[in-house]
C-alpha positions as CSV (number, residue, x, y, z in Angstrom):
1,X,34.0,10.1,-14.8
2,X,30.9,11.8,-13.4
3,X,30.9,15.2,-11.7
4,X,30.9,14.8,-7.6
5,X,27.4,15.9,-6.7
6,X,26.4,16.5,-3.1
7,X,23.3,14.1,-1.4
8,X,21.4,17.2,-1.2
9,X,22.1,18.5,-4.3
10,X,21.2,14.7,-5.8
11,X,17.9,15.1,-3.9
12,X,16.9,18.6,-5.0
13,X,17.9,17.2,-8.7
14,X,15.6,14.2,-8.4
15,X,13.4,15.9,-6.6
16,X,12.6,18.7,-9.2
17,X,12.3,15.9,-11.6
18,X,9.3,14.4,-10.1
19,X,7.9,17.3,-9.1
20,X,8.0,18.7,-12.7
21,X,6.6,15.3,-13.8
22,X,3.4,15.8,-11.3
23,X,2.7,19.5,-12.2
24,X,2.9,18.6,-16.2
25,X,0.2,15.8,-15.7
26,X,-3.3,15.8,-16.2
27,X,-4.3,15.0,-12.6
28,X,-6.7,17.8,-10.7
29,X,-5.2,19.4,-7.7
30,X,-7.5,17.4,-5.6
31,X,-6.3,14.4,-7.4
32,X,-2.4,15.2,-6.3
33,X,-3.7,16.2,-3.0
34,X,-6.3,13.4,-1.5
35,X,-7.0,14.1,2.3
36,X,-5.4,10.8,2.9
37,X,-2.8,8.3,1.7
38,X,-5.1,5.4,0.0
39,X,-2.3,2.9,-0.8
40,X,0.6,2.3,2.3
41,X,1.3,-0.9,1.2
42,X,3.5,-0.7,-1.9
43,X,6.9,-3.2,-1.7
44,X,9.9,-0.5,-1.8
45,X,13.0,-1.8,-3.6
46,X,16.0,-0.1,-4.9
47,X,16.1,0.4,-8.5
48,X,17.6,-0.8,-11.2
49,X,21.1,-0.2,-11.7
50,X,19.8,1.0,-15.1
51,X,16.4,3.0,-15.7
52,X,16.6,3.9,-19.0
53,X,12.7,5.6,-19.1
54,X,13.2,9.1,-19.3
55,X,12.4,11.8,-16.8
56,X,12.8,15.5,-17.4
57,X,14.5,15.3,-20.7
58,X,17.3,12.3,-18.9
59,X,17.2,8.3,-18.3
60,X,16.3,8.1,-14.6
61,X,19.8,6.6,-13.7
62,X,21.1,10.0,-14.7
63,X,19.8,11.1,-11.2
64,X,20.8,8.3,-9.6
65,X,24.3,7.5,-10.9
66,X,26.6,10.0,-9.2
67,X,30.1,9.2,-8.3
68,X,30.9,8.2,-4.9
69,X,34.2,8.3,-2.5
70,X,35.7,5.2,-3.3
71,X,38.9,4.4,-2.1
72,X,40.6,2.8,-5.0
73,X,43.5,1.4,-3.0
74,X,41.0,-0.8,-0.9
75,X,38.3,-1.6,-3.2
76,X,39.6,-5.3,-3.7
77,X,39.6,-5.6,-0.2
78,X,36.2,-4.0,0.3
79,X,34.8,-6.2,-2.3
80,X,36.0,-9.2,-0.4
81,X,34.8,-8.1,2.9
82,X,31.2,-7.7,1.9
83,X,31.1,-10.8,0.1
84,X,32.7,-12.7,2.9
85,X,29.8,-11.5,5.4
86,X,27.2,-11.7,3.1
87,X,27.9,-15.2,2.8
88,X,29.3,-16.0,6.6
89,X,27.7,-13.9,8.8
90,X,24.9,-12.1,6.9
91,X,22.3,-11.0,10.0
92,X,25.3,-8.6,11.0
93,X,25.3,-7.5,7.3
94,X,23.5,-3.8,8.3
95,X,24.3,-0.6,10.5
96,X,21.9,1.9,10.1
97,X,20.2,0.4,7.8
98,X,23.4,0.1,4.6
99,X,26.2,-2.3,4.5
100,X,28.2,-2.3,7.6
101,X,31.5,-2.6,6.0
102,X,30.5,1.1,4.1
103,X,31.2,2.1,7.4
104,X,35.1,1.0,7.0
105,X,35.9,1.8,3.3
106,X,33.7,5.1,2.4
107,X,33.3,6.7,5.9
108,X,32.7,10.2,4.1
109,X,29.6,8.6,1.9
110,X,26.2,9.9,3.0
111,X,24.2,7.4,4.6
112,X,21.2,8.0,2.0
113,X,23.8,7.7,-0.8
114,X,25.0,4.4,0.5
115,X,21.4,2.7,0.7
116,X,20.6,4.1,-2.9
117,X,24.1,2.4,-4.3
118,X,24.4,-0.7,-2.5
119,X,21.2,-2.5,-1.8
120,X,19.8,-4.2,1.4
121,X,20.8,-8.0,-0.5
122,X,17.2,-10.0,-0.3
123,X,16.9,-12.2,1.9
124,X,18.7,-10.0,4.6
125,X,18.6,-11.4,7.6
126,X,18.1,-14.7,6.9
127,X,19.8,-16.6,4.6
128,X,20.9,-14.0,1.4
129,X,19.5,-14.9,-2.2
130,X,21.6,-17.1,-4.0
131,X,22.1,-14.7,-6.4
132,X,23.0,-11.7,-3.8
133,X,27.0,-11.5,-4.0
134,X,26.5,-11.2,-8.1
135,X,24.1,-8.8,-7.6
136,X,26.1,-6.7,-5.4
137,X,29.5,-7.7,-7.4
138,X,27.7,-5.3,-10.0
139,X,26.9,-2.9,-8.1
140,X,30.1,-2.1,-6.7
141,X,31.6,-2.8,-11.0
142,X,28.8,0.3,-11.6
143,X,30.4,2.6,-9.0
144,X,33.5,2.2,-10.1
145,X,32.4,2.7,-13.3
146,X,30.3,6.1,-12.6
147,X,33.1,7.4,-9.8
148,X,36.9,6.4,-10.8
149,X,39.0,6.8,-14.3
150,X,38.9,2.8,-15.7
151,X,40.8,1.4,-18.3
152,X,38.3,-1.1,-19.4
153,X,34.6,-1.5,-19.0
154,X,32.9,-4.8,-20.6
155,X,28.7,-5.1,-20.5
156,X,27.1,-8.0,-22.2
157,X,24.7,-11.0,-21.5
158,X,27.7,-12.6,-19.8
159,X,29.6,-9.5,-18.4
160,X,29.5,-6.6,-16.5
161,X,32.8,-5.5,-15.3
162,X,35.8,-3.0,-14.8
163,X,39.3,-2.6,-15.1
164,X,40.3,-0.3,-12.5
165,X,44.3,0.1,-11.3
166,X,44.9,-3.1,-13.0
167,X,41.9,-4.9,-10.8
168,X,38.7,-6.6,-13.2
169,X,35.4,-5.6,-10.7
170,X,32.3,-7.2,-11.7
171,X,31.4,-10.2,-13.6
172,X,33.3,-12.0,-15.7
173,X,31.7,-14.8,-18.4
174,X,29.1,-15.1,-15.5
175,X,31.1,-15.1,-12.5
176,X,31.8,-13.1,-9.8
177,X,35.7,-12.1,-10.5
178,X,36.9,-12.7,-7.3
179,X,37.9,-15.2,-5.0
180,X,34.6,-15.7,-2.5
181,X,32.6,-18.7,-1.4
182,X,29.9,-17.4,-3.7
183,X,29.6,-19.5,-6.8
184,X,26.2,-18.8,-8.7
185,X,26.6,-19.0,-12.2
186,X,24.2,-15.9,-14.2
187,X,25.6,-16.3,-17.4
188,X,23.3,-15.4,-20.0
189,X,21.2,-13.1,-16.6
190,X,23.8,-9.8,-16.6
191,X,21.6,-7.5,-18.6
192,X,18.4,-8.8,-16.8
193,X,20.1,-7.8,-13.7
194,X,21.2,-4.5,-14.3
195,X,17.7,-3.8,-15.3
196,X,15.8,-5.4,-12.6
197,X,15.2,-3.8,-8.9
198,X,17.7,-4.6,-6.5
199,X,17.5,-6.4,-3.1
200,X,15.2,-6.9,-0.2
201,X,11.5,-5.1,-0.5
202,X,10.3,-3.1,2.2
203,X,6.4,-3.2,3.0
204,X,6.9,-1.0,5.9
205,X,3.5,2.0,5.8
206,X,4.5,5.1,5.6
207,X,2.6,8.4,5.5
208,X,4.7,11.0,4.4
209,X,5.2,13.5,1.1
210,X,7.1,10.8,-0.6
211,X,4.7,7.8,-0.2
212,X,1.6,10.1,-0.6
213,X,2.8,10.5,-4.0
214,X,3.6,7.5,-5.0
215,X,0.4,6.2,-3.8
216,X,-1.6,9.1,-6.2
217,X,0.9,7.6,-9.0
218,X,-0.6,3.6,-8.2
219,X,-4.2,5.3,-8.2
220,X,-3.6,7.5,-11.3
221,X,-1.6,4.9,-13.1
222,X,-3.4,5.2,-16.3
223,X,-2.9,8.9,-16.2
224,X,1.0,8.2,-16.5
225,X,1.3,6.4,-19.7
226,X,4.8,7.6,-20.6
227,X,6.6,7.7,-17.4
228,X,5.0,5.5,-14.5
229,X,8.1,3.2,-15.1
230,X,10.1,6.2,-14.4
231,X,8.3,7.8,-11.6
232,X,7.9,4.7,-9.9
233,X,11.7,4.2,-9.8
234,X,12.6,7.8,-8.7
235,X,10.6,7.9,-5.4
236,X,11.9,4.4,-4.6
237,X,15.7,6.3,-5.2
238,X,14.2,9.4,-3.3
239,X,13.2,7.1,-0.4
240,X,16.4,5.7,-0.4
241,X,18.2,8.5,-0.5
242,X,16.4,10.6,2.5
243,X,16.9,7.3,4.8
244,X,17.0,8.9,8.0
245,X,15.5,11.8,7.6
246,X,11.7,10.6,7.7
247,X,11.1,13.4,4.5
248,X,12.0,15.1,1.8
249,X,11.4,18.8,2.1
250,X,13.5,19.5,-1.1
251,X,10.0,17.8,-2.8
252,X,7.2,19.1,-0.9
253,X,9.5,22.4,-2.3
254,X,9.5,22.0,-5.6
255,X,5.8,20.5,-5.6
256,X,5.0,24.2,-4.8
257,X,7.3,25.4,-7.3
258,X,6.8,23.3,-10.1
259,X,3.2,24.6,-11.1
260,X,4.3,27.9,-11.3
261,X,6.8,26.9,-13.7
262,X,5.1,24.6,-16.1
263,X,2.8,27.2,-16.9
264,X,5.6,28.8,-19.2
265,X,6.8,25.3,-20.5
266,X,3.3,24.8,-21.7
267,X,4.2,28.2,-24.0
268,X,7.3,26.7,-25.1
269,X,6.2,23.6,-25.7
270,X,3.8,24.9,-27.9
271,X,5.6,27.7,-29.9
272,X,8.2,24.9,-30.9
273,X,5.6,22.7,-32.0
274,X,4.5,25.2,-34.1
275,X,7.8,26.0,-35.5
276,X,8.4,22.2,-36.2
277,X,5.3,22.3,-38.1
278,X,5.8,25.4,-40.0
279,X,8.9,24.1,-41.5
280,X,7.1,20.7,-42.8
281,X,4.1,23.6,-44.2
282,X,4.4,22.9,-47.8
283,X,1.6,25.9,-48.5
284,X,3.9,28.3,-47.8
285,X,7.6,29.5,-49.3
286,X,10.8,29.0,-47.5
287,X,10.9,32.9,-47.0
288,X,7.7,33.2,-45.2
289,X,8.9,30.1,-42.9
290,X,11.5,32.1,-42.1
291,X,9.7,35.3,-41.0
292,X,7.4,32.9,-39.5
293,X,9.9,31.2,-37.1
294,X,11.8,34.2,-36.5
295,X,8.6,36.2,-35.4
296,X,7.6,33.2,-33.2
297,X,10.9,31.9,-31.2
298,X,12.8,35.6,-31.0
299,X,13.3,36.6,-28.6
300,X,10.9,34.3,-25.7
301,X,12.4,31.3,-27.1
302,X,15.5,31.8,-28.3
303,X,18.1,34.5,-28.6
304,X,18.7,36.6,-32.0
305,X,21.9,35.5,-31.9
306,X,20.5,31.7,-31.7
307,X,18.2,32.2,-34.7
308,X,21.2,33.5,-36.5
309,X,23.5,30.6,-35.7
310,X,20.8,27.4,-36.4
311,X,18.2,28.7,-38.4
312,X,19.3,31.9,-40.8
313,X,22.0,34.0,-40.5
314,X,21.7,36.2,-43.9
315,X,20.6,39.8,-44.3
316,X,17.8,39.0,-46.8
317,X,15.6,35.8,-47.0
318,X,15.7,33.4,-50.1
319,X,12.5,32.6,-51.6
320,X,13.8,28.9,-51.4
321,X,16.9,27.8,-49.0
322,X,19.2,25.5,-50.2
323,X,18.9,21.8,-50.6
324,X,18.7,20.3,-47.4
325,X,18.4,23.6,-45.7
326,X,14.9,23.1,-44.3
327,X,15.8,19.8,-43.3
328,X,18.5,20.9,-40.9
329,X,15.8,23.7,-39.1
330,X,13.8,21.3,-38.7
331,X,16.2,18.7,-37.1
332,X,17.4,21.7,-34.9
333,X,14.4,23.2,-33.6
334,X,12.6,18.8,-32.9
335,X,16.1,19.0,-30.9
336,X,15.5,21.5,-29.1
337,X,12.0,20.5,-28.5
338,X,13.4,17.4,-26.9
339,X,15.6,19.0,-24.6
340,X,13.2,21.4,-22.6
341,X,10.0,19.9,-23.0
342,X,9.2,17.1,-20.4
343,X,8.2,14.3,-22.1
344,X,5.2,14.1,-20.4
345,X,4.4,17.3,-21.9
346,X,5.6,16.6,-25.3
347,X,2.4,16.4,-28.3
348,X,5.1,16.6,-31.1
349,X,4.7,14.0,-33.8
350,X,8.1,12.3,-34.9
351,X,9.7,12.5,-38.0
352,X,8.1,11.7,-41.1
């Protein structure tokens, strides 16, 4: 089960995420900053209950997927609720813009966290989308599964679901496990779902920090090659998650911020490299690599004591390290390359 993590401490993570993203790209400062907001237009949607495109150094549902307040004792019944005025009564489905019945069952759950966890259903406020109560069956089967200690979880073309206090949440061999008037069959869909944005789209304009940038992301699309996916479906979650407030000042923050510290990313992105690539130098002996790395990562990079534990630890270097030796440096330090360099910043080849 997931660490508890405040709504403003999920912003400032998410936020610094894009932000980072932003400072590491290619785009001009006038680029990030036009005098005006070309594109207002954009459909917003929640994301995916899975984003699995990375963004600095984590899938994006790693931001997203923090445990919220539910109240295992009454999860059947809020379950049933929902689905029950989804299907009945489904114009009185919002207050303040989430899932009235939220109101009831998870009082103590931020209002920005509840729009990012449980979508708007499409079709809201008409009639719902056939396929609404499975949608938000798994949605609820995911908070469960990122909030409360389950005995069981089961994900396949045909499943999503939980066992939780001897209740099965979710889908079940393409059906909503529950007694509700909703009977749409998406067996074979689950994994299509869990990957696809959820619920109604919003084409309301806006003109703040958070659609300014994701209107420089539509115009500098091609500048994003690794991550547009990822950045696309963060400020949708950001948007989602700052419902109410109008803007996010934890961003325009970090959008300040972020520059600053990029500049010494760029220096360890590129004294890793090197050390990656002097450990594949076949010109030169395992000694000298050695020196080399030990000279280059110690100590702006990493600790003595590091170098010690994952590279070399002897008093003396060999001429030639042990079989397999180089092998494991190497695998360290492309690990470690991994983990602190953004992957928009990354220029490291793979593996040979």
């Amino acid at each position: 089960m997931a660490t508890w993590i405040s709504a403003a401490g999920q912003i400032r993570s998410l936020a610094k995420a894009v932000s980072t993203a932003f400072a590491a790209s290619a785009l001009t400062e006038e680029e990030k900053n036009p005098p005006r907001i070309e594109i207002t237009d954009l459909a917003w949607q929640a994301p995916p209950l899975i984003v699995p495109q990375m963004l600095g150094g984590a899938p994006v549902h790693a931001y997203l997927d923090v445990p919220v307040p539910l109240n295992e004792a009454r999860i059947m019944e809020f379950w049933r609720d929902t689905l029950d005025q989804m299907w009945n009564t489904p114009s009185r489905l919002l207050r303040r813009g989430t899932l009235a019945t939220l109101g009831t069952h998870m009082p103590k759950l931020k209002v920005g966290q509840r729009a990012l966890r449980f979508a708007v259903p499409a079709g809201y406020p008409q009639l719902l989308e056939e396929s609404a109560g499975a949608m938000f069956s798994l949605e609820l089967a995911h908070a469960c599964a990122t909030s409360l200690p389950i005995q069981e979880l089961v994900e396949d073309e045909d499943n999503y679901y939980v066992k939780v206090f001897g209740n099965i949440v979710g889908i079940k061999d393409g059906r909503i496990a529950t007694d509700s008037p909703w009977d749409y069959d998406v067996t074979g869909q689950v994994t299509d779902l869990m990957l696809m944005p959820r619920g109604a789209s919003d084409y309301t304009p806006r003109y703040d920090q958070i659609t300014a940038l994701r209107s420089v992301l539509y115009v500098h699309r091609r500048r994003f090659p690794k991550n547009f996916e990822a950045l696309d479906a963060a400020l949708q979650g950001l948007r989602l998650l700052t419902l109410g407030a109008g803007h996010c000042p934890p961003l325009v923050q970090e959008m300040y911020r972020a520059p600053l510290d990029i500049g010494q990313v760029r220096i360890h992105e590129r004294y890793l490299r090197d050390a990656v690539e002097t450990t594949l130098d076949e010109s030169i002996s395992d000694r000298a690599k050695l020196v080399v790395l030990h000279n280059a990562l110690v100590p702006d990079i990493i600790t003595n004591a590091a170098f010690k534990h994952n590279i070399f630890s002897g008093a003396q270097y060999p001429f030639t390290l042990a079989a397999g030796k180089l092998e494991q440096i190497e695998s360290w330090l492309r690990q470690q390359y991994q983990e602190r360099i953004p992957a928009e910043m990354q220029q490291l080849k793979g593996p040979k």
